[in-house]
C-alpha positions as semicolon CSV with decimal commas, in nm:
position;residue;x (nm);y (nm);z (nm)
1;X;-1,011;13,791;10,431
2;X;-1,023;13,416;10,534
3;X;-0,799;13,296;10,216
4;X;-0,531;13,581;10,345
5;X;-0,509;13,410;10,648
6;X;-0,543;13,037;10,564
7;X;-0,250;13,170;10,281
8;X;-0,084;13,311;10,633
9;X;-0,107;12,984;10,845
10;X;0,015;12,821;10,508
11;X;0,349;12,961;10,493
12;X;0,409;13,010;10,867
13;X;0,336;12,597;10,859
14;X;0,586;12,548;10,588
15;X;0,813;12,782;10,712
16;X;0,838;12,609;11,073
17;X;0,867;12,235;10,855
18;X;1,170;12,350;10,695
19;X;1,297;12,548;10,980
20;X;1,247;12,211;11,175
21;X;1,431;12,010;10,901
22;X;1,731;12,224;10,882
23;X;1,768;12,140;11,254
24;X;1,735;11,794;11,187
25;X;2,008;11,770;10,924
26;X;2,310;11,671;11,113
27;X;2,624;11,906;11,054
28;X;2,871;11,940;10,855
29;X;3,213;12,103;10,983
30;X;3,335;12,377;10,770
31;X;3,704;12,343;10,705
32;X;3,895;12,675;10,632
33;X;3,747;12,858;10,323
34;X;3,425;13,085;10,359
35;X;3,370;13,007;10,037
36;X;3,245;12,708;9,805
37;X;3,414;12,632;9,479
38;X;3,108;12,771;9,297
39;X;3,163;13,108;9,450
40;X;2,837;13,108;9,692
41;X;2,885;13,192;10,066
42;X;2,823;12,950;10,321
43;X;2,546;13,044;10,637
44;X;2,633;13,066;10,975
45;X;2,396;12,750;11,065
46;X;2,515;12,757;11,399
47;X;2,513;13,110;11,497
48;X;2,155;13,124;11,345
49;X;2,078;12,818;11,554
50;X;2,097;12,954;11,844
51;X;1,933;13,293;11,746
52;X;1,643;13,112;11,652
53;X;1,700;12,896;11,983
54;X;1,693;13,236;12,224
55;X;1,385;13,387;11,975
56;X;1,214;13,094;12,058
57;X;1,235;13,055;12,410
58;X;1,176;13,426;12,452
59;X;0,834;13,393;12,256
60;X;0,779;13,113;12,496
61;X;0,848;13,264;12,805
62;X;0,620;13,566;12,716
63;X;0,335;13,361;12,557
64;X;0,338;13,147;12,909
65;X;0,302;13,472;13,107
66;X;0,041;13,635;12,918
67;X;-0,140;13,288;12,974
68;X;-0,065;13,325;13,320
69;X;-0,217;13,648;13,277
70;X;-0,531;13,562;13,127
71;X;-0,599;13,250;13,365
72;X;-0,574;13,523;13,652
73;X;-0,844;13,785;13,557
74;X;-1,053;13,464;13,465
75;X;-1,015;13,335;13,759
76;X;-1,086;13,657;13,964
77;X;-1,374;13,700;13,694
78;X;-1,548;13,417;13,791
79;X;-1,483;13,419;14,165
80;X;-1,638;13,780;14,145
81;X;-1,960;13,605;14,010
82;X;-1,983;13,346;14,270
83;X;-1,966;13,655;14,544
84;X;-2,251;13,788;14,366
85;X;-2,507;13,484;14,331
């Protein structure tokens, strides 16, 4: 069970290193075709740019309330102990 999710963390790591160098890769303008001269399509970088820019701030914004969250019943946790000393 731990190698499945040290194999998990793994990829998830590499994943967000190239995810974070394909950002860092400055931009080429396409100009006219769709299509390379070896007959491969090229990706949308952009559009997926800021799919992945929305995704993420999204996760974010949920992630900080659900810390929010948590920090409240903690905090209403332990003032309920201090009533009861």
């Amino acid at each position: 069970m731990y190698e499945l999710i040290l194999q998990l963390i793994l990829m998830t790591s590499l994943a967000v290193v190239v995810y974070l160098m394909a950002i860092a890769v400055p931009r080429v303008e396409d100009i006219g075709e769709k299509k390379n001269g070896s007959g491969s399509i090229n990706l949308p970088l952009d559009r997926l740019d800021a799919l992945l820019g929305k995704a993420k701030d999204k996760a974010l914004r949920r992630l900080r309330v659900v810390v929010m969250k948590t920090d409240n019943f903690i905090s209403r946790q332990l003032n309920n102990k201090e009533e009861k000393l």
